[in-house]
Residue, then its C-alpha position, 0 to 999 in steps of 0.5 A: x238540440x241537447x248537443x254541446x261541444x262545451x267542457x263540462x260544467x262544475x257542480x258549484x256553478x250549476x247550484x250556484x246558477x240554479x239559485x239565482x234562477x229561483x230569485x226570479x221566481x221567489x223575488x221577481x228579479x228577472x235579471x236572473x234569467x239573463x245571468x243564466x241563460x244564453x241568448x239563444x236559450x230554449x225553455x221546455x216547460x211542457x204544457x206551455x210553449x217553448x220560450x226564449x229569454x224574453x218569454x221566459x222572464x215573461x211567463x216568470x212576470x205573470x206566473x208571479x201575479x197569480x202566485x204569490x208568497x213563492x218559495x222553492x226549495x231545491x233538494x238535490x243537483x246532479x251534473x253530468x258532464x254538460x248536463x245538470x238536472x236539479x230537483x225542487x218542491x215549490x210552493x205558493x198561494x193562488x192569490x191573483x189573476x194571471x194571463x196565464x189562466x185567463x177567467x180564473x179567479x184566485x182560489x186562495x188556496x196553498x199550492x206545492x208541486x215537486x219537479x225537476x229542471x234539466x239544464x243543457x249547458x254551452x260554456x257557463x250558460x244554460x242553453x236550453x231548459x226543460x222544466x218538469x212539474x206537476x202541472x196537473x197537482x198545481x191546477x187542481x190545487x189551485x182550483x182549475x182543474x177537478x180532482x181526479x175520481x178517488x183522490x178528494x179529501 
């Protein structure tokens, strides 16, 4: 699924789209997800299922009820060709419920998780995603999950 036939995409474009993308997440402006993928995208985001747009601007909508003051900051962003892969740490505070953990109560607690999107791209549309994060840290700070033996406190 990662082959494309585009030309290659600039380094400005891919910084460029990668921080409308994080207005999605930070300021719930989901008009971002249809500025930067194509229709037909593909978003990995393991453990989850993969998504369309109308999905991913869905999980985007419940991960925001759940986690408010979402800040991410994106630290470096590599292009290869038709392939960028963008570095980020995200933070934000488990303050509400969301179907996405359905029966947890809000904890209160800080989160940050680092982890990186790998981004195929056709023409200047992404055209399918992976988003790579610390899943397990985020729950367990969160709340959801126990610490692993050795690493409380």
């Amino acid at each position: 699924m990662t082959q494309t036939t585009s030309s290659a995409v600039s380094k400005d474009r891919a910084r460029e789209a990668m921080t409308r993308f994080m207005a999605a997440w930070e300021q719930g402006d989901l008009s971002a997800v249809d500025e930067v993928f194509a229709e037909d995208l593909v978003h990995h985001g393991p453990p989850f299922p993969d998504m369309g747009r109308a999905e991913l601007r869905e999980f985007i909508t419940h991960f925001r009820a759940g986690f408010s003051d979402a800040h991410v900051q994106v630290h470096e962003h590599v292009v290869d060709g038709t392939t960028s892969v963008h570095r980020w740490t995200a933070e934000a505070v488990h303050s509400g419920t969301t179907p996405l953990l359905p029966g947890v109560e809000p904890s209160g607690n800080h989160l940050s998780a680092e982890g990186v999107h790998v981004l195929h791209w056709t023409g200047d549309r992404v055209s399918e995603a992976w988003h790579i994060g610390d899943w397990f840290g985020w729950l367990t700070m969160a709340g959801v999950l126990p610490p692993l033996p050795g690493t409380e406190g």
